[in-house]
C-alpha positions as CSV (number, residue, x, y, z in Angstrom):
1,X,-84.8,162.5,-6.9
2,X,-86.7,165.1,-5.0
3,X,-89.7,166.5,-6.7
4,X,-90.5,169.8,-5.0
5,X,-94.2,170.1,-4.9
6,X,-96.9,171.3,-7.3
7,X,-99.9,172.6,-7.8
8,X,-103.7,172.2,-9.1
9,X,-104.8,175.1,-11.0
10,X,-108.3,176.3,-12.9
11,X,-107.7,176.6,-16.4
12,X,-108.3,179.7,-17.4
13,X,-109.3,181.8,-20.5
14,X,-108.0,185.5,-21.4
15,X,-104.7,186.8,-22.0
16,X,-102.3,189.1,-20.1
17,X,-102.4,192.6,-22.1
18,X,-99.3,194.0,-23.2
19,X,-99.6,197.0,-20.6
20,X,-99.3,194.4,-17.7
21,X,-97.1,191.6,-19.4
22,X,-94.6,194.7,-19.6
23,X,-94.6,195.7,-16.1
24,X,-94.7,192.2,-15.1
25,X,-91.1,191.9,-16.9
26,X,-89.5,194.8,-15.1
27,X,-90.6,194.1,-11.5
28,X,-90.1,190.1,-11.9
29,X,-86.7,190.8,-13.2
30,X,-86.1,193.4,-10.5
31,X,-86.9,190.9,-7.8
32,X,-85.3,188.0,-9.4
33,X,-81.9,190.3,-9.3
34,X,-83.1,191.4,-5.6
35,X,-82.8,187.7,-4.9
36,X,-79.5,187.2,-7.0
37,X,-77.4,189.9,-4.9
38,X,-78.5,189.0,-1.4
39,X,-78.6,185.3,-1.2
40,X,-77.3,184.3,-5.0
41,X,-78.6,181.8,-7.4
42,X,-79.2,178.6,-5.9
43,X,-81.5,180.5,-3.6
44,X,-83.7,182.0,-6.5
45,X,-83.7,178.1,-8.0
46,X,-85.0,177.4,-4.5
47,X,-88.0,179.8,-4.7
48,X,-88.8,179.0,-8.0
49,X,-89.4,175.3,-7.2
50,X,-91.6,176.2,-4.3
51,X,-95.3,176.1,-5.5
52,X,-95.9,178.6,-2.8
53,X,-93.6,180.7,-3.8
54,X,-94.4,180.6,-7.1
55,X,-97.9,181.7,-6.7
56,X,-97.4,184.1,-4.3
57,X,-94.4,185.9,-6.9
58,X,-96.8,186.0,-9.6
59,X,-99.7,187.9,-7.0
60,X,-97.2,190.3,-6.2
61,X,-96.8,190.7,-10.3
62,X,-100.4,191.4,-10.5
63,X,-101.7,187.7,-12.2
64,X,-104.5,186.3,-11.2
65,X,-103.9,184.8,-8.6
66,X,-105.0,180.9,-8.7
67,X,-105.6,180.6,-12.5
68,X,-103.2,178.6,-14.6
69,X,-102.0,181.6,-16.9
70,X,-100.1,182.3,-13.9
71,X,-97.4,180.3,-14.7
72,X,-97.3,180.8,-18.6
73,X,-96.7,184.7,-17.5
74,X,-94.5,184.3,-14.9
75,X,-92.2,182.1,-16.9
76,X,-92.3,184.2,-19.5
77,X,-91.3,187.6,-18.1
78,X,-88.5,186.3,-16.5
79,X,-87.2,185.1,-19.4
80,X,-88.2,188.2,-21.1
81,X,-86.0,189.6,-18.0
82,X,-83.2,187.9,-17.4
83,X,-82.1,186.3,-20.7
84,X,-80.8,188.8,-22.2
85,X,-79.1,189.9,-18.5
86,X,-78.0,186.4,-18.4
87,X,-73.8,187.0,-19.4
88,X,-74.0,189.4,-16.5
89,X,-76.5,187.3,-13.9
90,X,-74.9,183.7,-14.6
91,X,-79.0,182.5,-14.8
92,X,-80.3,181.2,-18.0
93,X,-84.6,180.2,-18.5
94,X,-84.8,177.7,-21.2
95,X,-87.8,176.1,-22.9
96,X,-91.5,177.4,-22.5
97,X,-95.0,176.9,-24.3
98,X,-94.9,174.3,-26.8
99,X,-93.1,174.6,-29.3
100,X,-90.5,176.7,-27.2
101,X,-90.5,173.9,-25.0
102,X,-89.1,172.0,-28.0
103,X,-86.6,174.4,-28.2
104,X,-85.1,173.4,-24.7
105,X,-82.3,171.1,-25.6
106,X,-81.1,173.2,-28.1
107,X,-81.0,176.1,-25.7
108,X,-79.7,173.7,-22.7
109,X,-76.7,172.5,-24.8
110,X,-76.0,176.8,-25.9
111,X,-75.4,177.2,-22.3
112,X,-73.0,174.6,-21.4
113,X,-70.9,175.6,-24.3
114,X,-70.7,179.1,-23.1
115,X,-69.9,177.6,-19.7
116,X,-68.3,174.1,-20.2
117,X,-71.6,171.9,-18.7
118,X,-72.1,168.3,-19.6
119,X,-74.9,169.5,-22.0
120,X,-76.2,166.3,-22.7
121,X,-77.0,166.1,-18.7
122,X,-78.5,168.8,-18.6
123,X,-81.0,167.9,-22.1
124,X,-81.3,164.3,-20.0
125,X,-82.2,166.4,-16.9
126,X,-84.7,168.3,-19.0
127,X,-86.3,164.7,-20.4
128,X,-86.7,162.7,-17.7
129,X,-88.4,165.7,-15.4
130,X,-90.8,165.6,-18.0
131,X,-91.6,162.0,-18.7
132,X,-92.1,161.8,-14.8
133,X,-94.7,164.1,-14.9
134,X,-96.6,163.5,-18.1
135,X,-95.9,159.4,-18.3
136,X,-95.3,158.1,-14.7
137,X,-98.1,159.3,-13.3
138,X,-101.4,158.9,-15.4
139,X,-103.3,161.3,-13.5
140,X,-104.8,162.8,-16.5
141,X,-102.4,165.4,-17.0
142,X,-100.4,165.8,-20.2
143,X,-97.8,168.1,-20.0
144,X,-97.5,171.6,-22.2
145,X,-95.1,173.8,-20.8
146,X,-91.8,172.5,-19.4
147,X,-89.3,175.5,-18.6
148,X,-85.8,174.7,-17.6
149,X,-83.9,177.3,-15.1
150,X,-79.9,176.9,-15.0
151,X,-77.4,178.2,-13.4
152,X,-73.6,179.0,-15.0
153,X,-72.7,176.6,-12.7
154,X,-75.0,173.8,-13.9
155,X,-77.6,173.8,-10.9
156,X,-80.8,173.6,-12.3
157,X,-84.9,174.0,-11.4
158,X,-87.6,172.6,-13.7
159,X,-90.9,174.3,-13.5
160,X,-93.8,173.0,-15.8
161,X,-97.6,172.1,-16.5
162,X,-99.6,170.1,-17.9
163,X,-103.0,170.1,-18.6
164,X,-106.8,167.8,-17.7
165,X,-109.3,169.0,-20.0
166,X,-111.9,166.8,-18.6
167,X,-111.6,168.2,-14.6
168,X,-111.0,171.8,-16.0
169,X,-107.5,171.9,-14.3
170,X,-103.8,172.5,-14.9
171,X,-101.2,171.4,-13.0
172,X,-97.7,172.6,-12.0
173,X,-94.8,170.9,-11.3
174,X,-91.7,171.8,-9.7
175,X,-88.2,170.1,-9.3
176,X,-84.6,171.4,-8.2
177,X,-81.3,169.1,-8.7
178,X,-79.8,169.8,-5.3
179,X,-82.3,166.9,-4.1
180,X,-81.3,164.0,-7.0
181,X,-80.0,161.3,-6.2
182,X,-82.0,159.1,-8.8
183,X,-85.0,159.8,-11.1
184,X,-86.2,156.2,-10.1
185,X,-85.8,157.0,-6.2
186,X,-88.3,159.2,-3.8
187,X,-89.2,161.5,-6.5
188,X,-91.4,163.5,-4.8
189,X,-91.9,165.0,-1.0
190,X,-95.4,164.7,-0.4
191,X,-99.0,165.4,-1.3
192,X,-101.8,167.7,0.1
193,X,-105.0,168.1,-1.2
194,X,-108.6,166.1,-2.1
195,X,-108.4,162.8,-2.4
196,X,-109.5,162.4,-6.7
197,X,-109.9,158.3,-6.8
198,X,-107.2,155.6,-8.2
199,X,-104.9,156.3,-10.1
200,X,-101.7,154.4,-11.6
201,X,-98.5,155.7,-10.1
202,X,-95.3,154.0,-11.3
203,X,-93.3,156.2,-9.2
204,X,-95.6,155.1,-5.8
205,X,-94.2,152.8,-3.3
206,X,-96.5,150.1,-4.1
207,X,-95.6,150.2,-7.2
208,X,-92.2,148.5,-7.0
209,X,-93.2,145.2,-7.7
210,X,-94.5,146.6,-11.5
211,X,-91.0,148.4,-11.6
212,X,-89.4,145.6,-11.0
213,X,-91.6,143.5,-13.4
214,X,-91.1,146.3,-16.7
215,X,-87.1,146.9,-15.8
216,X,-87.3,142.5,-16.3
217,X,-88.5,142.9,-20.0
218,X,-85.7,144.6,-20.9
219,X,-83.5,143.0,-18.1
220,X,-82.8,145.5,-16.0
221,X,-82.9,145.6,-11.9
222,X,-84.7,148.9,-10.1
223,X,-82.9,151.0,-8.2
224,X,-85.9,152.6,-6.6
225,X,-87.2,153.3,-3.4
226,X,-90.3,155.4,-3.5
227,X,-92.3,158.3,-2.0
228,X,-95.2,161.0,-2.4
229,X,-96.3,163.7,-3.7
230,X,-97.0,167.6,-2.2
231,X,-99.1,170.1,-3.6
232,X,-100.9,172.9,-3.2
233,X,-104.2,172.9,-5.0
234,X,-106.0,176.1,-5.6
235,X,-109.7,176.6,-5.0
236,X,-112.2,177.2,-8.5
237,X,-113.0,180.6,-7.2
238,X,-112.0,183.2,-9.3
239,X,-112.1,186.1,-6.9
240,X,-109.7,186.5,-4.0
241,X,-111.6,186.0,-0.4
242,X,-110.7,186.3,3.2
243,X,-110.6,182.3,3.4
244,X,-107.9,182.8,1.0
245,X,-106.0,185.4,2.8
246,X,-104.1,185.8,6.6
247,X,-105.8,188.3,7.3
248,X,-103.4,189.3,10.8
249,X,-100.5,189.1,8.2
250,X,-102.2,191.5,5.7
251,X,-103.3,193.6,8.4
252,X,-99.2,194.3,9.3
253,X,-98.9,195.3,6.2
254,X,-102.0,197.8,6.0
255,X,-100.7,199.5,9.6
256,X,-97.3,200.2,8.0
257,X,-98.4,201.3,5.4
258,X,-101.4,203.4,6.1
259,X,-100.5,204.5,10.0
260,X,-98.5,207.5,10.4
261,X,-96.5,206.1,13.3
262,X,-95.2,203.2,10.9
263,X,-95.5,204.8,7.5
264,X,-92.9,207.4,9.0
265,X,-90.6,204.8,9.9
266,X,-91.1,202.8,7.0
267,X,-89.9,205.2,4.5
268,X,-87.4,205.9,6.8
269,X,-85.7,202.6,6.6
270,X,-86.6,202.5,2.7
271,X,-85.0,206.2,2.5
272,X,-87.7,207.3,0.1
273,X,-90.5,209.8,0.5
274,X,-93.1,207.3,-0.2
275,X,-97.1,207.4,0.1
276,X,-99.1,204.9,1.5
277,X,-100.0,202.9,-1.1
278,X,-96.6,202.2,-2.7
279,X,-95.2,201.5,0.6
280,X,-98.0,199.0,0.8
281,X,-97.0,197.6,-2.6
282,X,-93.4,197.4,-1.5
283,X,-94.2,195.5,1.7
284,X,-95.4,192.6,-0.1
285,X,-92.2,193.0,-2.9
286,X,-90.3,193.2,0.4
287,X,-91.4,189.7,1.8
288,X,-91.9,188.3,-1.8
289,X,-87.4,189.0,-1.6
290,X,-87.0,188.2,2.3
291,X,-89.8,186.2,3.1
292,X,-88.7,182.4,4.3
293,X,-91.0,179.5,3.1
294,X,-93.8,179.5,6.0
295,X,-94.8,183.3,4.8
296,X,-96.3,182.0,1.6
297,X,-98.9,179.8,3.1
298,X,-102.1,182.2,1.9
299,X,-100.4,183.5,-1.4
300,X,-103.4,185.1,-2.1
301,X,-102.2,188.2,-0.1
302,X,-99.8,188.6,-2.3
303,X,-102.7,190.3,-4.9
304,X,-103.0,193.3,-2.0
305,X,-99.6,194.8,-3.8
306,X,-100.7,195.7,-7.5
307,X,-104.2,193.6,-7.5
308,X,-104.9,191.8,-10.8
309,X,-105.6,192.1,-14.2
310,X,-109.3,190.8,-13.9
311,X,-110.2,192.9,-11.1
312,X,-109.7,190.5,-8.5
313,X,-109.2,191.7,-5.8
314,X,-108.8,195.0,-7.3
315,X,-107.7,196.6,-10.7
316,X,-103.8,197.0,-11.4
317,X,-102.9,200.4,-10.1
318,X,-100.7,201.6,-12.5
319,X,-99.3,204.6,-10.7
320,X,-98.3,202.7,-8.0
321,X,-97.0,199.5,-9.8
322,X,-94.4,202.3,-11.8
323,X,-93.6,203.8,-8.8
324,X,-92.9,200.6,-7.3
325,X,-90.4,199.6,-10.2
326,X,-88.7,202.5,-10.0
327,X,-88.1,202.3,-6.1
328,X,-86.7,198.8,-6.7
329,X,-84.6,199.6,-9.5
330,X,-83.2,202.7,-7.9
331,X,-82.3,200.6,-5.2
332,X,-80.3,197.9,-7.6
333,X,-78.8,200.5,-9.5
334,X,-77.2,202.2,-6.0
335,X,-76.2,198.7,-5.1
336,X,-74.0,198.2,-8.4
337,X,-72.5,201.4,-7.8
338,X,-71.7,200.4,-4.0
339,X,-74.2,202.2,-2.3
340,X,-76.3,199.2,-0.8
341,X,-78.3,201.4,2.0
342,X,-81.5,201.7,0.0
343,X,-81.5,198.3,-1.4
344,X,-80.6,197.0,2.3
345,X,-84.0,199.0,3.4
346,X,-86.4,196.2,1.6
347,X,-84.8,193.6,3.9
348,X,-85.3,196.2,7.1
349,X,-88.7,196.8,5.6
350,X,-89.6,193.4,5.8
351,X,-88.6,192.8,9.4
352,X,-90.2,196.1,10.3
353,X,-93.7,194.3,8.8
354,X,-93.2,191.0,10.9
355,X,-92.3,193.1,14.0
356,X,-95.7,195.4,13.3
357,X,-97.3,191.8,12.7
358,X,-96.1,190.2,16.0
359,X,-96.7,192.9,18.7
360,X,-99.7,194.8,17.5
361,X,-101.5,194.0,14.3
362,X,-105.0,192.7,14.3
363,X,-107.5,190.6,12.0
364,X,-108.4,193.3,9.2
365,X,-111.7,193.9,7.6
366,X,-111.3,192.3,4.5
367,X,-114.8,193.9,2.8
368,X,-113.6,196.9,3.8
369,X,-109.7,196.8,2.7
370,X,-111.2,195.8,-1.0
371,X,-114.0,198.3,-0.8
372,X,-111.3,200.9,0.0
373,X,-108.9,199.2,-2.8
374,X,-111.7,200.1,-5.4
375,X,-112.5,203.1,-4.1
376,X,-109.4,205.2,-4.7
377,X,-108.2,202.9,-7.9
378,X,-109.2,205.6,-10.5
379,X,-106.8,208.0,-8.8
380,X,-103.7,205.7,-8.9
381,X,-104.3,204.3,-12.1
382,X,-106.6,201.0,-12.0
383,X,-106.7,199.0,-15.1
384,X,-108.1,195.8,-16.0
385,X,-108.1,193.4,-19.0
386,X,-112.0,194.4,-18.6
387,X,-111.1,198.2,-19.8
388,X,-109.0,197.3,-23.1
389,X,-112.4,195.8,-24.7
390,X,-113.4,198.0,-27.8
391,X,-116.9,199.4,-27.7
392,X,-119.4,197.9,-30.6
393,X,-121.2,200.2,-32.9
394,X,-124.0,201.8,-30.5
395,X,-121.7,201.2,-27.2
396,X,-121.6,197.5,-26.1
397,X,-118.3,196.5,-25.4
398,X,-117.3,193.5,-27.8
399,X,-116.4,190.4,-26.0
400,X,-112.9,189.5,-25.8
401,X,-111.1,187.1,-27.8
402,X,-110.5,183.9,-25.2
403,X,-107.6,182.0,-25.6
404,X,-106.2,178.9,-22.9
405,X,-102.7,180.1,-21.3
């Protein structure tokens, strides 16, 4: 079994307003169906069970973009999205937040019915992925979100997180069946990230000779050969720096976006009359759909498109994150009807950006791009979590009601 990667994320308090968790559902489902009609299923499986990927998709959403919340809102527009889309999409999200994570078998064996899967594979699938994570590996996490992806043709992607209340963290795991081979054999690809002290690891190389000694008890013989562990651990920072960002790649963007020259041309391949800031926006969606896996290194640049709900790097722009929904499902709705030019432009758009990025864009000043961000967010919009507090008696905002994603 290959386990895909995951990530290290600070736990974080708040909740994603209903004004945001709204648009979040129409653009998610929007690129998710992007995805779906140029490279099909098993490729959206395949994003989804990249960590970078991941993050970056929910920056482009507008999230926060390292807190753990990002995956609880994530998950949960796209099955908002694509659930009840999923007769027409063939792509089904099961599971969730506790007690909808209970609900995951149940859901699982609804699907094979519909499409005549081995459902009880599919609910052993769903188990196992999960006692891996939470049981195998006593790192101090205990899982409480387990959300199963699957396909009408039974390929699947787990995607899940678990909790360490004492280091402040949640951690995500991802998994995608084209890799199994065994749940017992070279579960995971690979890990990246500061050394946190000793831990016991029954799915660890060294850690055949206790395999071997457990599977005895109840006179078995393992069938394991072992490996480690990838992920991508996010730093404690809240707000969204340059470290964070490449700032050549975000500079691309900014020149198509805001220099005549390119913003012409741009539009042009989009076919829409569009202003620099929603071009901007699309970019990102652009690369988000297109993008291959080494583009998602500094997901953190993916917050440049519609900013986030706490501000960081820059309030939501409202304007432009409607504007930008409505290019993209313009585009999807042309497509259905034949007419693929416009939605063909996101994938010209994005190879306009990486041209822009290789022959002339430079370093950008990051101060300067968020300054400018902040500067002109009352005219397109810019909302926050921050502005839906209701003012006390005499004008003091009350503080907001904080609850763990």
């Amino acid at each position: 079994m290959k386990r895909s990667g995951f990530a290290d994320l600070p736990l974080h308090g708040g909740h994603v307003p209903a004004w945001l968790a709204e648009r979040m559902t129409k653009l998610g489902t929007a690129i998710a169906e992007s995805i779906l009609y140029h490279y099909g299923p098993s490729e959206l499986l395949s994003r989804l069970s990249d960590p970078f990927w991941f993050q970056a998709l929910g920056c482009v959403m507008g999230m926060d973009w390292h807190s753990s919340g990002i995956t609880t809102s994530v998950l949960g527009a796209l099955k908002r999205g694509l659930n009840p889309r999923a007769g027409e999409l063939g792509i089904y999200v099961c599971g969730g937040r506790g007690r909808h994570s209970r609900n995951t078998p149940d859901e699982l064996r609804a699907v094979a019915d519909t499409h005549s899967l081995d459902g009880e594979a599919l609910v052993r699938a769903s188990r196992l992925t999960a006692k891996i994570d939470n049981n195998a590996i006593a790192d101090g996490f205990q899982i409480y979100l387990h959300t199963f992806v699957v396909t009408a043709a039974g390929e699947w992607a787990v995607v899940q997180q678990g909790m360490n209340e004492r280091s402040g963290l949640a951690r995500r795991y991802h998994w995608h069946s084209p890799a199994v081979r065994d749940f017992t054999s070279q579960p995971h690809t690979a890990i990246v990230g500061e050394h946190q002290g000793t831990i016991m690891n029954l799915v660890d190389t060294q850690a055949e000779p206790a395999q071997r000694a457990m599977l005895e008890i109840v006179r078995e013989q393992p069938d394991a050969t072992l490996g480690e562990l990838r992920k991508l651990v996010a730093p404690a920072h809240h707000d969204v720096r340059a470290a964070d960002v490449d700032l050549k790649r975000l500079g691309a963007v900014l020149a198509t976006a805001y220099e005549r020259e390119f913003r012409d041309f741009a539009s042009l391949l989009l076919l829409e009359n569009l202003g620099p800031r929603t071009l901007q926006a699309l970019a990102l969606i652009a690369e988000v759909v297109h993008g291959t896996a080494t583009r998602f290194s500094d997901p953190a640049r993916f917050s440049f498109a519609l900013g986030g709900k706490d501000r960081h790097p820059f309030p939501v722009p409202l304007k432009t994150y409607d504007e930008s929904i409505s290019v993209l499902r313009r585009s999807l709705d042309a497509a259905k009807v034949g007419d693929t030019e416009k939605l063909g432009g996101f994938a010209r758009l994005d190879r306009f950006v990486r041209a822009v990025e290789q022959n002339c864009a430079t370093e950008v000043d990051f101060a300067g791009v968020v300054a400018h961000e902040n500067a002109i967010s009352r005219e397109l919009g810019g909302r926050s979590v921050f502005d839906d507090r209701k003012p006390r008696r005499g004008g003091t905002p009350e503080p907001r009601q904080m609850t763990l994603f």
